[in-house]
DRENLO-598892 format. One record per residue (C-alpha): residue in one letter; x, y, z. Coordinates in Angstrom, 1 decimal. Layout:
% residues N
a:X:Y:Z
...
END
This chain:
% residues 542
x:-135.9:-139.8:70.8
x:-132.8:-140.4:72.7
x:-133.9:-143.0:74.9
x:-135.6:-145.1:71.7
x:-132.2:-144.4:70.1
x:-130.1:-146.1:72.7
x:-132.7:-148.5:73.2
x:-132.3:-149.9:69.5
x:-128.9:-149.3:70.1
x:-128.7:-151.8:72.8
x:-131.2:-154.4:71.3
x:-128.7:-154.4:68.0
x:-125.8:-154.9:70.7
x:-127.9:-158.2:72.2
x:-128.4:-159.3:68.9
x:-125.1:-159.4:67.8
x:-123.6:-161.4:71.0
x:-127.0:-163.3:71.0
x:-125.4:-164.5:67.4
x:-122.3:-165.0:68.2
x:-123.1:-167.1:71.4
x:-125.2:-169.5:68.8
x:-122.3:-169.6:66.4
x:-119.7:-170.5:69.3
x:-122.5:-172.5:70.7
x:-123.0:-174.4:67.3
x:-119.0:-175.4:66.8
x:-118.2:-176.5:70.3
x:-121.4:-178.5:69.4
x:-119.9:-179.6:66.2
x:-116.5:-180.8:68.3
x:-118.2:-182.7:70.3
x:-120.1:-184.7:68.0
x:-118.9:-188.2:68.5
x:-117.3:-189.9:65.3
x:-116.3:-193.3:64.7
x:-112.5:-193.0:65.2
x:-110.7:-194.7:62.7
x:-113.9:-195.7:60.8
x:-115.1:-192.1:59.9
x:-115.2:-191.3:55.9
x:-113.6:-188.4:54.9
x:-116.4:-186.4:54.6
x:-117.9:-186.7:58.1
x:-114.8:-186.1:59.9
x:-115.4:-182.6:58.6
x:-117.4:-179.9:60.2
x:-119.8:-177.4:58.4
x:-117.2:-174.9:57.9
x:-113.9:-176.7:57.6
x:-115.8:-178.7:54.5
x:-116.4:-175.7:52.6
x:-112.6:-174.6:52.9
x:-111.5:-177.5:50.9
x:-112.6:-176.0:47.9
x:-110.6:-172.7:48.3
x:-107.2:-172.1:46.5
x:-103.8:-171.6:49.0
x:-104.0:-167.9:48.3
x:-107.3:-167.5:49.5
x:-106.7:-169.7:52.2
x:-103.4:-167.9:52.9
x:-105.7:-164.7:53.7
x:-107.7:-166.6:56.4
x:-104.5:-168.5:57.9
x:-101.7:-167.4:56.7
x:-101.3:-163.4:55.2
x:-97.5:-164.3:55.4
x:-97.8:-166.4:52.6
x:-99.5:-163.9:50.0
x:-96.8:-162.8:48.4
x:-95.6:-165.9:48.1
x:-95.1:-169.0:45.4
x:-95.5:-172.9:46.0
x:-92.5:-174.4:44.5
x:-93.4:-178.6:45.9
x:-95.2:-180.6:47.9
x:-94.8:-183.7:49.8
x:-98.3:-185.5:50.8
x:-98.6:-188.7:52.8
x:-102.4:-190.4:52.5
x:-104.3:-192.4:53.6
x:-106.0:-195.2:51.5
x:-109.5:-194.5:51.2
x:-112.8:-196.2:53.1
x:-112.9:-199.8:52.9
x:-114.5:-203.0:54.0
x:-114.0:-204.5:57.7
x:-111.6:-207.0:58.2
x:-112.4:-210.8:57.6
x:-112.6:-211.2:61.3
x:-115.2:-208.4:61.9
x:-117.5:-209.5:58.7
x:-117.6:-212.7:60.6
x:-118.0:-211.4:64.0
x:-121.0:-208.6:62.4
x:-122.7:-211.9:60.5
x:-122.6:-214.0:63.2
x:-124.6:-211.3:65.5
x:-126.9:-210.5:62.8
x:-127.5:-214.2:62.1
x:-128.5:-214.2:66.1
x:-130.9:-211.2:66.3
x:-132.6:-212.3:62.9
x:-132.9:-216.0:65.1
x:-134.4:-214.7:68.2
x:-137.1:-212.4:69.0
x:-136.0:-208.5:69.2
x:-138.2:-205.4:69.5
x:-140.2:-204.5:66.8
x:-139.1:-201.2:66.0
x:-135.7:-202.9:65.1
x:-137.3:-205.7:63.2
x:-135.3:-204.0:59.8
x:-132.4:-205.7:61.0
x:-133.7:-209.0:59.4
x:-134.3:-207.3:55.9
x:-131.6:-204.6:55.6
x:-129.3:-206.3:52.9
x:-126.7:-203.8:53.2
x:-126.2:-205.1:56.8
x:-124.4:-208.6:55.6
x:-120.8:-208.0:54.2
x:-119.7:-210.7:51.8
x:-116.5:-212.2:53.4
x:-114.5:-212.1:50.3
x:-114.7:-208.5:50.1
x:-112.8:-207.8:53.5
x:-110.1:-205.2:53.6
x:-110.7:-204.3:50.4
x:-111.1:-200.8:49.0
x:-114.9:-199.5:48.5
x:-116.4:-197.5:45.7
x:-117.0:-194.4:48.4
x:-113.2:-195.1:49.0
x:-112.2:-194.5:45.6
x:-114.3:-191.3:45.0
x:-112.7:-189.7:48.1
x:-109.4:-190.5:46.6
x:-110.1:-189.2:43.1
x:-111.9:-186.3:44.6
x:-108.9:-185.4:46.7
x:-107.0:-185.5:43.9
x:-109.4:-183.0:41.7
x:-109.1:-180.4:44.7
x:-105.5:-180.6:45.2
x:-104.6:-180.0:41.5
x:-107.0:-176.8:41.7
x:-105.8:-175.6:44.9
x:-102.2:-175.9:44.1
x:-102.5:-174.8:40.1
x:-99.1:-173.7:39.0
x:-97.6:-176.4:40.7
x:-99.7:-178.3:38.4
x:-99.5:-176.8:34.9
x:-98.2:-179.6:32.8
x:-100.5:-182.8:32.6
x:-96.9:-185.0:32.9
x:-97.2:-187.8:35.2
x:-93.7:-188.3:35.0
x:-92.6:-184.8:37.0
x:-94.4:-186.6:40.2
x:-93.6:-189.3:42.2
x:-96.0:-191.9:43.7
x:-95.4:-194.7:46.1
x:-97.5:-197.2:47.9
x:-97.6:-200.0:50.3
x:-98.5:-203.5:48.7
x:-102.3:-204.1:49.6
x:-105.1:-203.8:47.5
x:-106.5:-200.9:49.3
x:-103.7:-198.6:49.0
x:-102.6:-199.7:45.5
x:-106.5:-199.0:44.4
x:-106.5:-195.7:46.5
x:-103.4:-194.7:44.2
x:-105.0:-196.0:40.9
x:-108.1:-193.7:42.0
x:-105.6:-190.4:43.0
x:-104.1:-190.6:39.8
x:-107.2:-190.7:37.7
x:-108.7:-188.0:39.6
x:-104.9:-186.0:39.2
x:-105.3:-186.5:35.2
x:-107.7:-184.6:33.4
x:-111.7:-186.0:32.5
x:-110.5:-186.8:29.0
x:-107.9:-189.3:30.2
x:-108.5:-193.1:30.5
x:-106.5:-194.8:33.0
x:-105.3:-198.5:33.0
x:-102.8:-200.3:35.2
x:-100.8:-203.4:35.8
x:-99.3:-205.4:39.0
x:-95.7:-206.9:38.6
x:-94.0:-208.2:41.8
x:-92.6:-204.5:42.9
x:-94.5:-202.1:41.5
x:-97.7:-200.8:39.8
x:-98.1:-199.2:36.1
x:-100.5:-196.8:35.6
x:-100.7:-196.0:32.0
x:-103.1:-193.0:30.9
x:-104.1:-191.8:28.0
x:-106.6:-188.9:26.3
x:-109.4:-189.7:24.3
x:-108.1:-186.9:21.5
x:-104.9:-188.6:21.4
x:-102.6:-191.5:20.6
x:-100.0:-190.6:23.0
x:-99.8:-193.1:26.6
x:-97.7:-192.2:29.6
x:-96.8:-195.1:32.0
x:-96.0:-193.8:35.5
x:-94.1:-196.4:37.9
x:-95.5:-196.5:41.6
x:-92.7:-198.8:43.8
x:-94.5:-201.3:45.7
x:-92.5:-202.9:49.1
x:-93.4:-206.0:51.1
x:-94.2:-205.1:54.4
x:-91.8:-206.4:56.4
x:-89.2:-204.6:54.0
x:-91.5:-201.2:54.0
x:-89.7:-199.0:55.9
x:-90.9:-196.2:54.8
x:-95.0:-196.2:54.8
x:-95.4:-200.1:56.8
x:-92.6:-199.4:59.5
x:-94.9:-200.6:62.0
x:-94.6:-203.6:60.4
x:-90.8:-203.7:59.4
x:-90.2:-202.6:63.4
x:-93.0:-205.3:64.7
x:-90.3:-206.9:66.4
x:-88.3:-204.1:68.0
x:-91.9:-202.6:69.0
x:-92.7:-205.1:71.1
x:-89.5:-205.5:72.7
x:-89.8:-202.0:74.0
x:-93.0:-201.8:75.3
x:-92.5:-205.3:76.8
x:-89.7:-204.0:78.5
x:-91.8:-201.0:79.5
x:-94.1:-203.0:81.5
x:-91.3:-204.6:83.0
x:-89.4:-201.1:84.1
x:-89.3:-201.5:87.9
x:-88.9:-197.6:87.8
x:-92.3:-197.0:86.6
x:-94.1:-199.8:88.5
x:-97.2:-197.4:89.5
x:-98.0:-197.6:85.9
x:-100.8:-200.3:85.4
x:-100.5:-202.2:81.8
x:-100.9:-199.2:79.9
x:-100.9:-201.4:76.3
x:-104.4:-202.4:77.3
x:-106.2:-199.2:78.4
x:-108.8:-199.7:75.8
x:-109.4:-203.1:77.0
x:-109.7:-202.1:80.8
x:-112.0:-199.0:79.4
x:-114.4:-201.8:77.9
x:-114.7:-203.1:81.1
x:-115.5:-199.7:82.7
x:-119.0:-198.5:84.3
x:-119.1:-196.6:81.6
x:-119.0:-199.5:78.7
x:-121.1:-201.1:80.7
x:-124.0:-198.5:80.6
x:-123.3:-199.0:77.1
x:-124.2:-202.5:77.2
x:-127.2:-202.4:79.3
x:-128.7:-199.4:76.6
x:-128.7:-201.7:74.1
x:-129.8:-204.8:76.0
x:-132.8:-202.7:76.8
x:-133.3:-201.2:73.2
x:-133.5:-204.6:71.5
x:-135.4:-206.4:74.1
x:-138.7:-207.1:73.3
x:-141.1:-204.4:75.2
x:-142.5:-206.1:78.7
x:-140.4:-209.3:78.1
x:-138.9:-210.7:81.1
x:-135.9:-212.0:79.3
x:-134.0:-209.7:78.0
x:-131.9:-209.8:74.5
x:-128.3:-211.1:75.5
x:-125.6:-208.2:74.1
x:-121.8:-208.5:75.4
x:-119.5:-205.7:76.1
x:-117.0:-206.6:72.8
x:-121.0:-207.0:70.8
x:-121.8:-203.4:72.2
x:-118.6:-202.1:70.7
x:-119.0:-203.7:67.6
x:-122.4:-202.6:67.0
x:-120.9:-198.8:66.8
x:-118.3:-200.0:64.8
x:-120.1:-201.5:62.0
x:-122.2:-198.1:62.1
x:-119.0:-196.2:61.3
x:-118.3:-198.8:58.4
x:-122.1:-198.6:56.8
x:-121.9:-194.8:56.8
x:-118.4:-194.7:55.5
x:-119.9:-197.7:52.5
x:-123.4:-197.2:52.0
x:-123.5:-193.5:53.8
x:-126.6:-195.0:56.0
x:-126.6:-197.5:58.6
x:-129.5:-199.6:60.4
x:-127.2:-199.8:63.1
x:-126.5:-196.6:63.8
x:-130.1:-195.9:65.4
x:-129.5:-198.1:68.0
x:-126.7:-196.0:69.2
x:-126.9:-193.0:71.6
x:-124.6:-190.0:71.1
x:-123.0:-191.4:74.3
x:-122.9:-194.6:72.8
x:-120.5:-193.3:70.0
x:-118.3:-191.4:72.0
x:-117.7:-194.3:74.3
x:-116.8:-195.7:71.4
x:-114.5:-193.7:69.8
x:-112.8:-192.9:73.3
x:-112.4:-196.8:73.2
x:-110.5:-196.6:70.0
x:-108.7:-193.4:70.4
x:-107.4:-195.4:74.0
x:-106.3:-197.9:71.8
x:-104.0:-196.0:68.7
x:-102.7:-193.8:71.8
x:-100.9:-196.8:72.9
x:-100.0:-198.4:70.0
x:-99.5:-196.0:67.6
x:-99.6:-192.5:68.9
x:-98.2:-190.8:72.2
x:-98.5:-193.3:74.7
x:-94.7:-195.2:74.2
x:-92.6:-192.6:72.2
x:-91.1:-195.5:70.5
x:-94.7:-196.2:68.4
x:-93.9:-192.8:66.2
x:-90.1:-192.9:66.6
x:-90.2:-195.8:64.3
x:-91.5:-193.4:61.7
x:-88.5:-191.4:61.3
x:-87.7:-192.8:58.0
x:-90.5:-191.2:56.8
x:-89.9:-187.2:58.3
x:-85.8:-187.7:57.2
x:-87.1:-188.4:53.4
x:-89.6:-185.7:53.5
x:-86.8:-183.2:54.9
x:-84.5:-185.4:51.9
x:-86.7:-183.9:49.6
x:-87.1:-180.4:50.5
x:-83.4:-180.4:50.5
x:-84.0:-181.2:46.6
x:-86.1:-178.4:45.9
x:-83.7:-175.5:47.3
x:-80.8:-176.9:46.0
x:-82.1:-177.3:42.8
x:-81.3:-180.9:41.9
x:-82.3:-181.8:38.3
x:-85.0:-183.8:37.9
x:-86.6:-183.1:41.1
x:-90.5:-183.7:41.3
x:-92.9:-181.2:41.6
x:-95.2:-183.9:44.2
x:-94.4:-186.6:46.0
x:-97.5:-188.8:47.1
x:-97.4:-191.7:49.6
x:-100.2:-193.9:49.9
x:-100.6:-195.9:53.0
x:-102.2:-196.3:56.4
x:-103.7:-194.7:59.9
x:-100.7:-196.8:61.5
x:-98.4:-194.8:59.0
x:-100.1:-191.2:59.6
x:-100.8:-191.2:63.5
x:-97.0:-191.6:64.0
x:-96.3:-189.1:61.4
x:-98.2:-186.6:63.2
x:-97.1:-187.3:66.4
x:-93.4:-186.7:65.1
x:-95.1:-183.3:64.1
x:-96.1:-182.5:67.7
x:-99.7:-182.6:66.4
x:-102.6:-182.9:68.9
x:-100.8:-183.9:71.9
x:-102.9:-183.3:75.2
x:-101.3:-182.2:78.2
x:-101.9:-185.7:80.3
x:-102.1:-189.5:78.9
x:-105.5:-190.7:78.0
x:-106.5:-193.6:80.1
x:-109.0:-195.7:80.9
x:-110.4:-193.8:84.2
x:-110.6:-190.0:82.1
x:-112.9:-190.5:79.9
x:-114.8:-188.1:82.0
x:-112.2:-185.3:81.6
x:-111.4:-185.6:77.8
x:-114.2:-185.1:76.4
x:-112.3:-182.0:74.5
x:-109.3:-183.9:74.3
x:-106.8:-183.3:70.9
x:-106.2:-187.1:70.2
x:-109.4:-187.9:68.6
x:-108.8:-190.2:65.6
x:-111.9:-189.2:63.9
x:-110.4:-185.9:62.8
x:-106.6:-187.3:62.9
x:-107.1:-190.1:60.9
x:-110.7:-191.0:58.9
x:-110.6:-192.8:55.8
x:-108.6:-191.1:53.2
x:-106.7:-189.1:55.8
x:-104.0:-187.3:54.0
x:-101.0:-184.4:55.5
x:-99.9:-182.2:52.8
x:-96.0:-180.2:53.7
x:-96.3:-177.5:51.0
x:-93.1:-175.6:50.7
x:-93.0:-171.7:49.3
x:-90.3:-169.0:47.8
x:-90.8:-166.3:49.8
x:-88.2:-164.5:48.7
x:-88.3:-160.6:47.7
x:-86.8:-158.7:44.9
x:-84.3:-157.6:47.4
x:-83.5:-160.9:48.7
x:-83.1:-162.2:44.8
x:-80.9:-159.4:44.2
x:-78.6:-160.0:47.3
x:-78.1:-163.7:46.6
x:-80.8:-165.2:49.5
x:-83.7:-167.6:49.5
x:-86.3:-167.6:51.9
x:-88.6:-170.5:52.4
x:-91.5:-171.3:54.6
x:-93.4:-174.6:54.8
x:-97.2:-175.1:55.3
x:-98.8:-178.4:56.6
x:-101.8:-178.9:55.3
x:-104.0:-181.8:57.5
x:-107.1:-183.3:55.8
x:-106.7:-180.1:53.5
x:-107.0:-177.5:56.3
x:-104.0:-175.0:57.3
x:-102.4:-175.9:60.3
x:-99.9:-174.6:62.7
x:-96.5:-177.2:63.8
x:-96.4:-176.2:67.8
x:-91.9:-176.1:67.5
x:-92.6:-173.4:65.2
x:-92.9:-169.7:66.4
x:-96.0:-168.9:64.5
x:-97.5:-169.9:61.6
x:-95.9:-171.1:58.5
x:-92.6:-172.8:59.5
x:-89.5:-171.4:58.3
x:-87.4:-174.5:56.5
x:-84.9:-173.7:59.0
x:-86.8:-174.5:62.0
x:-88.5:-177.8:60.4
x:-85.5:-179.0:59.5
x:-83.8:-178.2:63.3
x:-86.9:-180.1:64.4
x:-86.4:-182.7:61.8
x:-82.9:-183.2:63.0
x:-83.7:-183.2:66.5
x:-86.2:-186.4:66.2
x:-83.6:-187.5:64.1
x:-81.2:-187.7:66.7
x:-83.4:-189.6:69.0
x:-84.4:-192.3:66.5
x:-81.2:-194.9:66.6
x:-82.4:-197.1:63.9
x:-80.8:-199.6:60.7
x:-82.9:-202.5:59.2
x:-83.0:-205.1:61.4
x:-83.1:-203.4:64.8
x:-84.0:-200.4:66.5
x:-80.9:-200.4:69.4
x:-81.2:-198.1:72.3
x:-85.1:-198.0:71.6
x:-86.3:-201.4:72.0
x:-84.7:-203.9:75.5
x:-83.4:-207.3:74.5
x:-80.3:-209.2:73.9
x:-80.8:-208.8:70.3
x:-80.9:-205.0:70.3
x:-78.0:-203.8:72.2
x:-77.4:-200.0:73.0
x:-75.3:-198.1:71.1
x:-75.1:-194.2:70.2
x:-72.7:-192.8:67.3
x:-70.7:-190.0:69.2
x:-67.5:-188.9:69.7
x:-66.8:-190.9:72.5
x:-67.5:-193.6:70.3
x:-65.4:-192.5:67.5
x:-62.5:-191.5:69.9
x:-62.7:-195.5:71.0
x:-62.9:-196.1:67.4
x:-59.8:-194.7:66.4
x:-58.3:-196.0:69.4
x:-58.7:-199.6:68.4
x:-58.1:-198.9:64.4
x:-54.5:-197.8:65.5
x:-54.0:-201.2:67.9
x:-55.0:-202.9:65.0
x:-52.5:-201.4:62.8
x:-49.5:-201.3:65.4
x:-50.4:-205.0:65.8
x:-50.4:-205.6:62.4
x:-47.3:-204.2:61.9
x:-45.6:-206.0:64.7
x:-46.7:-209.4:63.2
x:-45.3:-208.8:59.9
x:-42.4:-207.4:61.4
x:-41.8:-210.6:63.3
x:-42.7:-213.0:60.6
x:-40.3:-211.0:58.2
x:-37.6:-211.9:60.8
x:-38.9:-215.4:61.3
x:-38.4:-215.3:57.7
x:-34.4:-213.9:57.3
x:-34.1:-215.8:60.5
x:-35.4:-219.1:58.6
x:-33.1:-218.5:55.7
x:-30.0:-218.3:57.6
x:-30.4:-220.9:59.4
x:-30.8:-223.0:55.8
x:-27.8:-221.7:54.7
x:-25.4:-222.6:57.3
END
């Protein structure tokens, strides 16, 4: 009896590290998957179990992630999106027609002879950039789960006690149109209106006469410096990472603004090329179908764009799974130089953007009258890669370049997660303050960043939620490495048109010294003409 006893015993004990193996097995599986970087809906970006958390309120997400914040109450929140999936670029249509035009011209394998039929497969040019209907459902669906997860921030159906702001492109103006009709109730019917700087949304309920009009601001891009300042600081941007290459001090660094471009010329891209060559070369043909490295690339890129538009693609079957993660270790390569860790200048830029969200925290504690409950920005994966590299967010230990493809293959920086369509970074702040706290006059606050609607932990702060005080020393401290004003970005960018300077008390002290030379000098000129003067009318009288 004893021995069967330990014997079940044992076989339960199997079993269970048998199942736990699988599940570990089964979501280092699910990291690996490739994506399609920047071209990922929402939705796939997600894992099995991450996608059913999106559903859950803060408090029962607070007792997976955060018991801290249990006994605590949301009091605002600050959320930065991105617009939702949308149609390629007019250069990509073009470049995806004009290959499709080619393999419907010349012979290709059979088992790929959909490609000639699939209408889905041709993008009208006048659609480019433009928001898709998947695009706006992500966006109003967002919106649905956010006002249920956050519910007492969200009481009152009063557009007016949020604030909205977008950029000023269809795609992010219609992401915002689709948010707000997924914020209001079913009942209410949305309309809205363009004028030169800004968008009206008026709403109004079925049951009811009453409308409310809510005012989004609306900036030209060069004048955006809060959600385009990519744009507004193209110039300085430039400048910098010019000089960069230029640095005689780091001349064993190799053009590191075109990583993803020496990557496509790689073994590995290459491999890539000659896969597909092979899969849509007819069978036992001695010439084969004709596929360039860019073609390769673009193949997996349109795949991305079908399954973020249609949610199926004919061109994703010609694609490996190595296929797509060269791919999308092709793109990541690319927004790590331009936009993300590679030159600290590409998220310094976004500054702006953490110094308002601190602005408005600031609000909430001190109690400013007519504060909003919600901010929402809606803009770009230019404007939220920066953003969450300000944050500290998924920085790997060593710079992605083109020769390690090999050893990131569990790298942080992946796009596909960081920034999909409809990409969005929630800062929640909470009261957490006790009875005991009320009654001695203190206020304790903790802030919770929410990324793509999951908890997540800021790497300055000691552990867990943030404690306002430590995101606004880390605030301060980016703060006081961004050296910026409207027209230039000084210290950060080389040129004659951006010269250094640094506000300090050096600076002041040489400041003072010259507003009192000015003064003494001043004083010694009227001095002299007064005498000039006496001396004049003297002289006149005699």
């Amino acid at each position: 009896m004893m021995h069967s006893s330990c014997t079940r015993m044992e076989i339960k004990r199997v079993s269970v590290i048998f199942v736990f193996l699988m599940v570990l097995t089964t979501v280092q599986c699910e990291l690996l998957m490739p994506k399609y970087s920047t071209k990922t809906s929402y939705d796939l970006s997600f894992n099995k179990s991450n996608i059913l958390k999106r559903e859950l309120s803060w408090q029962q997400l607070a007792t997976e992630f955060s018991p801290e914040l249990q006994t605590c109450n949301p009091i605002g929140l600050y959320v930065v999106y991105r617009h939702g999936s949308r149609y390629p670029s007019e250069k990509d249509i073009k470049k995806f027609n004009l290959f499709l035009e080619r393999a419907r011209n010349e012979s290709i394998n059979p088992e790929f002879e959909y490609l000639r039929n699939d209408t889905d497969l041709e993008i009208p040019v006048n659609l480019h950039h433009k928001l898709s209907e998947s695009g706006k459902l992500e966006m109003n669906h967002i919106a649905k789960r956010m006002k249920k997860r956050f519910a007492d921030l969200f009481q009152d159906q009063l557009l007016t006690n949020y604030a909205f702001q977008s950029s000023k492109l269809s795609r992010t103006i219609d992401s915002t149109i689709s948010f707000i009709q997924g914020f209001v109730d079913d009942e209410t019917n949305c309309s809205s209106a363009l004028t030169e700087d800004e968008l009206l949304v008026t709403c109004q309920k079925s049951s009811s006469s009453m409308r409310e009009t809510v005012v989004v601001p609306l900036h030209n891009k060069t004048s955006d410096y809060l959600l385009r300042f990519f744009d507004a600081y193209e110039d300085c941007l430039k400048e910098q990472k010019d000089s960069d290459e230029d640095d005689e001090l780091e001349s064993t660094r190799t053009d590191q603004l075109r990583e993803d471009a020496k990557f496509v010329e790689g073994k590995e891209v290459a491999g890539m090329q000659h896969r597909l060559s092979q899969k849509l070369s007819v069978p036992g043909a001695r010439e084969k179908f004709n596929i360039s490295r860019e073609e390769a690339i673009d193949i997996a890129k349109m795949c991305g764009f079908q399954l973020a538009l249609f949610n199926h693609s004919g061109w994703c079957n010609l694609l490996s799974d190595e296929d797509l993660r060269l791919f999308e270790y092709k793109q990541d390569l690319k927004h790590y130089w331009k936009r993300g860790y590679g030159h600290k200048v590409n998220y310094l830029v976004g500054c702006n953007l953490v110094r308002d969200i601190a602005s408005y925290f600031g609000q909430l504690t001190t109690g400013l009258a007519d504060t909003p409950k919600g901010v929402f920005k809606f803009a770009h994966a230019e404007t939220i890669v920066p953003l969450e590299c300000l944050m500290g967010l998924y920085k790997d230990k060593r710079p992605l370049t083109a020769t390690s493809y090999q050893d990131n293959h569990s790298r942080l920086f992946r796009t596909s997660w960081m920034t999909p369509f409809a990409a969005n970074i929630a800062f929640v702040l909470f009261n957490c303050s006790s009875e005991a706290d009320d009654a001695n006059g203190l206020t304790k606050y903790k802030l919770q960043v929410f990324m793509n609607e999951i908890p997540v932990d800021l790497p300055f702060c000691r552990s867990g939620p943030c404690d306002l005080i430590e995101f606004s020393t880390h605030i301060r401290k980016v703060s006081g490495e961004c050296n910026f004003n409207n027209t230039c970005c000084f210290e950060n960018c080389g040129g004659a048109r951006c010269m250094p300077f640094q506000f300090n008390e050096w600076t002041i002290f040489c400041i003072s010294v010259a507003a009192v030379a000015f003064v003494a000098w001043m004083l010694i000129l009227m001095i002299e003409l007064r005498y000039s003067g006496a001396k004049y009318i003297v002289i006149k009288n005699h």
